[in-house]
C-alpha positions in Angstrom: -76.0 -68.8 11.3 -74.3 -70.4 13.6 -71.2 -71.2 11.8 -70.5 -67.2 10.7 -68.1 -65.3 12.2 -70.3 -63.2 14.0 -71.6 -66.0 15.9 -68.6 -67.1 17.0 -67.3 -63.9 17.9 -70.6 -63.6 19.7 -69.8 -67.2 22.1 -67.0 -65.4 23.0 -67.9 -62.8 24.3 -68.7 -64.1 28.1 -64.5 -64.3 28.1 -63.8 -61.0 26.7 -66.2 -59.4 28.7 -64.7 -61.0 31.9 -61.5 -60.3 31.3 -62.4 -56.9 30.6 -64.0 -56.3 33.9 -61.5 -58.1 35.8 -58.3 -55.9 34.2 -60.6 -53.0 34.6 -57.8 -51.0 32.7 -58.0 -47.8 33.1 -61.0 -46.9 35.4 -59.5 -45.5 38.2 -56.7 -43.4 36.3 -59.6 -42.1 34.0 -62.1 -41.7 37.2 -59.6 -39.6 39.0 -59.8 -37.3 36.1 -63.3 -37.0 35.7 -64.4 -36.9 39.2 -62.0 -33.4 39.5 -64.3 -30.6 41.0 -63.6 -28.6 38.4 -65.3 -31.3 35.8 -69.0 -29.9 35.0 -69.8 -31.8 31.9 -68.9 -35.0 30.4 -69.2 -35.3 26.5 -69.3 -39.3 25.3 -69.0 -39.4 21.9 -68.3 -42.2 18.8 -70.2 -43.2 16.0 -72.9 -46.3 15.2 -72.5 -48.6 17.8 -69.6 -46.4 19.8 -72.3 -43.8 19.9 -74.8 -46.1 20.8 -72.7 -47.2 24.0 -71.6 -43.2 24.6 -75.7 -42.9 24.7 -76.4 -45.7 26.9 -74.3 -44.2 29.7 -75.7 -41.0 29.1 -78.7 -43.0 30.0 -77.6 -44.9 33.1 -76.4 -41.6 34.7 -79.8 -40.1 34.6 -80.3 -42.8 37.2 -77.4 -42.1 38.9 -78.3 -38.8 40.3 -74.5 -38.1 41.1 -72.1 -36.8 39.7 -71.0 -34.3 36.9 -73.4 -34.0 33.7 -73.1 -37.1 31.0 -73.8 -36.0 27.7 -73.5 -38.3 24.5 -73.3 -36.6 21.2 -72.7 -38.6 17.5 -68.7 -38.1 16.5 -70.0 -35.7 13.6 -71.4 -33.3 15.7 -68.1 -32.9 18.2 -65.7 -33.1 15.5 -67.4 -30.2 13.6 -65.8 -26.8 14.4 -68.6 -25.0 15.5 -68.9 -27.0 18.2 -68.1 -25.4 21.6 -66.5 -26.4 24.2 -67.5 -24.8 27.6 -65.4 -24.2 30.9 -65.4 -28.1 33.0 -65.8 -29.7 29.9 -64.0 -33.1 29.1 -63.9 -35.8 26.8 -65.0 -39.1 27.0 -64.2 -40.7 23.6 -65.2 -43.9 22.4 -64.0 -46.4 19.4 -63.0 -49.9 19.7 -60.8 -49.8 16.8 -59.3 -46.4 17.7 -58.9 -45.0 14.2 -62.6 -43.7 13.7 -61.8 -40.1 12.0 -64.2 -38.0 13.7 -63.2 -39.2 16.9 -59.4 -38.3 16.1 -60.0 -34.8 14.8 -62.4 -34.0 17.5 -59.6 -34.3 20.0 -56.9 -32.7 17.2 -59.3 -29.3 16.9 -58.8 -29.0 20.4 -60.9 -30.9 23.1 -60.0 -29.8 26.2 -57.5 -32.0 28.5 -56.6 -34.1 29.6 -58.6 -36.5 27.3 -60.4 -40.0 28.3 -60.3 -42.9 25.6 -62.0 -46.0 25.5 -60.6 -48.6 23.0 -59.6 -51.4 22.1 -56.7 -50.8 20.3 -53.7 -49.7 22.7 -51.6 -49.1 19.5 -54.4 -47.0 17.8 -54.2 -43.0 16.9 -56.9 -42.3 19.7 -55.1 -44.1 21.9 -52.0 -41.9 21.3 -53.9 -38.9 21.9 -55.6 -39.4 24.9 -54.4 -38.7 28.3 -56.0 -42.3 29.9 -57.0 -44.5 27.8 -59.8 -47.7 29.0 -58.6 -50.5 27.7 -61.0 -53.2 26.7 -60.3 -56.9 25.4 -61.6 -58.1 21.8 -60.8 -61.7 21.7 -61.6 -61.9 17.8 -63.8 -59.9 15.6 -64.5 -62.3 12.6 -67.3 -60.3 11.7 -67.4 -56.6 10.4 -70.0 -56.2 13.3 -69.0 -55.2 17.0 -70.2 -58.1 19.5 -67.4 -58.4 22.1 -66.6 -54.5 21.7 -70.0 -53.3 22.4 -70.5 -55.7 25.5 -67.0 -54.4 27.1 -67.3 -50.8 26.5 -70.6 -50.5 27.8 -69.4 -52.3 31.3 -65.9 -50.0 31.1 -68.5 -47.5 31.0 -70.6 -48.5 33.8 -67.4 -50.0 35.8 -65.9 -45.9 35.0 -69.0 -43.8 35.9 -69.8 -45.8 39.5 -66.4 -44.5 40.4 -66.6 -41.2 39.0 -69.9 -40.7 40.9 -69.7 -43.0 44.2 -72.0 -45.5 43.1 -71.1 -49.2 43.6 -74.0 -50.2 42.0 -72.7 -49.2 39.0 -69.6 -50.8 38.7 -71.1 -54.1 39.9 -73.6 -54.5 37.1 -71.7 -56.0 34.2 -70.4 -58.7 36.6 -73.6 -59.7 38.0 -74.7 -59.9 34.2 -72.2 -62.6 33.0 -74.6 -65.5 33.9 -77.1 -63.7 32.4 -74.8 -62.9 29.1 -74.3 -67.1 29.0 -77.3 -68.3 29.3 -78.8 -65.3 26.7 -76.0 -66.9 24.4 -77.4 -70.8 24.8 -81.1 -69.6 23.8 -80.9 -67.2 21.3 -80.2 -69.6 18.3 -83.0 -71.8 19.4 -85.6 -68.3 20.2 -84.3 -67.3 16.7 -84.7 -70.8 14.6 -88.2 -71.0 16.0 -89.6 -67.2 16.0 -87.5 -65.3 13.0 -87.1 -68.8 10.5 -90.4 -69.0 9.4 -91.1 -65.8 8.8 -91.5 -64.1 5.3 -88.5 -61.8 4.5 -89.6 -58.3 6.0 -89.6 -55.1 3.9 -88.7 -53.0 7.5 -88.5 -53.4 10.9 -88.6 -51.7 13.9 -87.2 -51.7 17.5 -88.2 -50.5 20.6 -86.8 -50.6 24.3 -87.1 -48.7 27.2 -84.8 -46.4 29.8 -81.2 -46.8 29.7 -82.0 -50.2 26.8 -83.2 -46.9 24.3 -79.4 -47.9 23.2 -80.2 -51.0 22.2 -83.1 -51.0 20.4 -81.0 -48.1 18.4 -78.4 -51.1 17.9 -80.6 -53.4 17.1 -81.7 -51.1 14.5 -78.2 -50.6 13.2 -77.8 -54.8 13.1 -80.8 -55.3 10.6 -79.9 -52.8 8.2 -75.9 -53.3 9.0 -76.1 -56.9 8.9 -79.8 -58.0 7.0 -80.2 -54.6 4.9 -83.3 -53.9 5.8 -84.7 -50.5 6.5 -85.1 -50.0 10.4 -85.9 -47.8 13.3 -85.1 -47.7 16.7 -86.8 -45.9 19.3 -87.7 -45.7 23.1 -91.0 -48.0 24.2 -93.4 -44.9 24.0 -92.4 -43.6 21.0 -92.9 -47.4 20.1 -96.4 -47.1 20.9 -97.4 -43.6 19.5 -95.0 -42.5 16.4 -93.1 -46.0 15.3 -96.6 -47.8 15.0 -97.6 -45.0 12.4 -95.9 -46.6 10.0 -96.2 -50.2 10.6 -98.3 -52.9 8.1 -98.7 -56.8 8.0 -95.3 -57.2 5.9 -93.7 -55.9 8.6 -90.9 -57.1 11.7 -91.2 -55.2 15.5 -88.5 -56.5 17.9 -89.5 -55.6 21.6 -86.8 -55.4 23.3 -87.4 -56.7 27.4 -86.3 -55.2 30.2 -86.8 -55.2 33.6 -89.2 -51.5 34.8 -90.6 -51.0 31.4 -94.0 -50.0 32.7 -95.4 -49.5 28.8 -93.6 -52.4 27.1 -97.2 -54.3 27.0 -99.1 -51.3 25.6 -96.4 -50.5 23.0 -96.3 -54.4 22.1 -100.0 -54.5 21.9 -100.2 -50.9 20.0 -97.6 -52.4 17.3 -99.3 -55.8 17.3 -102.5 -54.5 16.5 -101.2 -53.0 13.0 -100.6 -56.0 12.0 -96.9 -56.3 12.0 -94.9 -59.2 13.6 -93.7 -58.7 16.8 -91.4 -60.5 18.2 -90.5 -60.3 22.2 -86.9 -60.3 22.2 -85.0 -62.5 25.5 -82.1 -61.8 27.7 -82.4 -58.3 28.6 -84.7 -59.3 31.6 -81.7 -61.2 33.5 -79.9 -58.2 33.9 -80.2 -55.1 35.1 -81.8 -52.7 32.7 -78.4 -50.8 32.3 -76.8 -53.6 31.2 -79.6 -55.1 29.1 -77.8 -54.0 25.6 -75.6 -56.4 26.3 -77.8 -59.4 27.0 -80.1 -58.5 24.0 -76.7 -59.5 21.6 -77.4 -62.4 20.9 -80.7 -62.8 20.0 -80.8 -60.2 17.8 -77.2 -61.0 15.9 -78.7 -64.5 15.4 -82.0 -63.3 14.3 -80.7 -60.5 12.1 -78.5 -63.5 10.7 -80.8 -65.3 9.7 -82.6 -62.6 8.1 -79.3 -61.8 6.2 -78.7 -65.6 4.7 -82.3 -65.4 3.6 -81.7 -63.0 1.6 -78.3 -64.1 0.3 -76.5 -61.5 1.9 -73.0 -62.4 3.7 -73.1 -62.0 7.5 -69.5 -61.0 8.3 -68.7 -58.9 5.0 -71.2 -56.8 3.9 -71.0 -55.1 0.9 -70.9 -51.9 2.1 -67.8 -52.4 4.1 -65.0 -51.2 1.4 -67.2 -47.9 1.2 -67.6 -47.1 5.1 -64.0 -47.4 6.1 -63.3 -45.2 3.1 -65.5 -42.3 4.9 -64.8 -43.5 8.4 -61.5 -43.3 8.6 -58.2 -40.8 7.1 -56.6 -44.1 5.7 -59.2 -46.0 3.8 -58.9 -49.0 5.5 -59.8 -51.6 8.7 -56.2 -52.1 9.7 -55.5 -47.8 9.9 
C-alpha cells in the first residue's frame, strides 16, 4: 500500500494544500463577484468527488448563517437543459482537471455571468470559460484517485465562502488543519495495517459521517468501490443508524467516520455494530474542525481502501474502469483533454 501512487500522492498533500492556501488564487477576485448584492443563489456543482467538495460547502454554509444561498447540485443535473436558472443566480463550478464535460456545457448552454471556476488546471476548457477562476496546486496525481485535489478545493472553498459571507472562521480552517492533515498521514497506515489487514475481504460496505463530514462519508463511499470495487453507501450518521443498518450482516465493513459535534455517532456505531457488521472508527477527522474533516479522513480511508484493493488483486492507481469513465466523462475520450 504504501509504495502505490496514491499513497504517495497522498504524503504530499500537506505541501500542496499549503501552497494552495498560501497563493489563495483567486478568492478575493471570485469573492467580489459572489458577494454582489445582486447574487441570491450560489449553484456548486461537479461530479464524484468535485460534487462531493461542491456538497460539503453547501454544508459548511448552513453553519454560516451569512451570506447568499449555497446550493450543490451533481454536474448532470445543471448541464441538462431543463434546468433553470433564476434571477441572482451564479455559478460556482468545480473540476480539478477542468475538462469534466458536464461542467463545460453547463456553462456553454448558458450559465449566467460572470462564471466562478475552481481547478486545477489553468490551461483547461473550464478554465477558459470562466470569468475567475480558483486556482489550486496538484503536486502529482500518480493515482487515478483525487487526494491533493480534494484537500485544496475543499479549503479554496472554505478560504472563498468566509470572504464571500464575512466570516473569518471560515477561511482560517484549512490552515489550522495542516497539523492535523500530518499527523492523520503518519497514523493511517499503521490504524489501517492493524484494523482493515486482517479482515476477511467484505462483500459491501458502508459509510457514515455527520454535519458538514456527510461529504466524506459520500467519498469514502466512492474510494471503496472506485479504488477496492466493492459495493458501498454513504450516508449522514442518522441515516447510519436507521436506514443504512437495514441492510447490514456479519460479512460486512461500516467505516464511522469521527468528527467533532456528532451527538449520534455512538448510537449509529452501536446500531450498526449490533448487526453484526464490522465497524471500524475511522481517525483524523476529530483534529479538525468538522468542516474540514473530509480532508483529515484521506488518509485513512485511501490506505484502508488500498489494502482492500491489493487483496483482491485489483491495481490501486489504474483501475480497470478508467479507459471507460473518461470516455463518458469527457468530449475527448481521454485524461490529458
Amino acid at each position: 500500500m504504501q509504495s502505490t501512487g496514491l499513497w504517495l500522492d497522498v504524503l504530499e498533500m500537506p505541501e500542496a494544500l499549503s501552497r494552495t492556501i498560501d497563493a489563495a488564487s483567486g478568492v478575493d477576485e471570485a469573492a467580489t463577484i459572489l458577494r454582489d448584492p445582486s447574487v441570491r443563489r450560489v449553484i456548486a456543482t461537479g461530479n464524484g468527488a468535485a460534487y462531493y467538495v461542491a456538497f460539503a460547502l453547501a454544508l459548511a454554509a448552513l453553519e454560516s448563517g451569512a451570506g447568499p444561498e449555497l446550493v450543490a447540485l451533481p454536474a448532470g443535473v445543471v448541464a441538462d437543459p431543463r434546468f433553470q436558472w433564476r434571477e441572482g443566480d451564479r455559478l460556482l463550478a468545480i473540476s480539478s482537471s477542468g475538462e469534466f464535460k458536464d461542467v463545460v456545457h453547463a456553462i456553454e448552454q448558458g450559465a449566467p455571468r460572470p462564471i466562478v471556476a475552481l481547478t486545477a488546471n489553468a490551461g483547461s476548457t473550464l478554465a477558459g470559460l470562466a470569468d475567475v477562476v480558483l486556482l489550486q496546486t496538484v503536486l502529482h496525481q500518480r493515482a487515478i484517485t483525487h487526494t491533493q485535489a480534494l484537500a485544496g478545493a475543499i479549503a479554496l472553498g472554505l478560504m472563498l465562502w468566509g470572504r464571500v459571507t464575512g466570516v473569518p472562521e471560515l477561511e482560517a480552517i484549512p490552515r489550522s488543519g495542516l497539523a492535523g492533515l500530518e499527523a492523520a498521514i503518519a497514523a493511517a497506515p499503521a490504524w489501517a495495517a492493524e484494523h482493515v489487514a486482517p479482515l476477511p475481504l467484505p462483500p459491501a460496505a458502508a459509510a457514515f459521517a455527520g454535519g458538514p463530514a456527510w461529504a466524506s462519508a459520500l467519498e469514502t463511499a466512492l474510494l471503496l468501490k472506485e479504488i477496492a470495487r466493492i459495493p458501498a453507501e454513504g450516508a449522514e450518521t442518522r441515516e447510519g443508524a436507521t436506514s443504512v443498518m437495514y441492510g447490514l450482516n456479519p460479512s460486512h465493513l461500516v467505516l464511522a467516520l469521527a468528527t467533532t459535534g456528532d451527538p449520534g455517532f455512538d448510537e449509529a456505531v452501536r446500531v450498526c455494530a449490533a448487526t453484526g457488521a464490522t465497524v471500524l472508527t475511522v481517525p483524523g477527522g476529530t483534529a479538525c474542525d468538522r468542516r474540514y474533516a473530509f480532508a483529515l479522513h484521506l488518509p485513512a480511508t485511501c490506505a484502508a481502501t488500498a489494502i482492500l484493493a491489493e487483496r483482491a488483486g485489483f491495481d490501486v492507481d489504474d483501475p480497470t474502469w478508467t479507459a471507460a469513465y473518461y470516455e463518458t466523462a469527457r468530449d475527448s475520450g481521454g485524461p490529458d483533454a
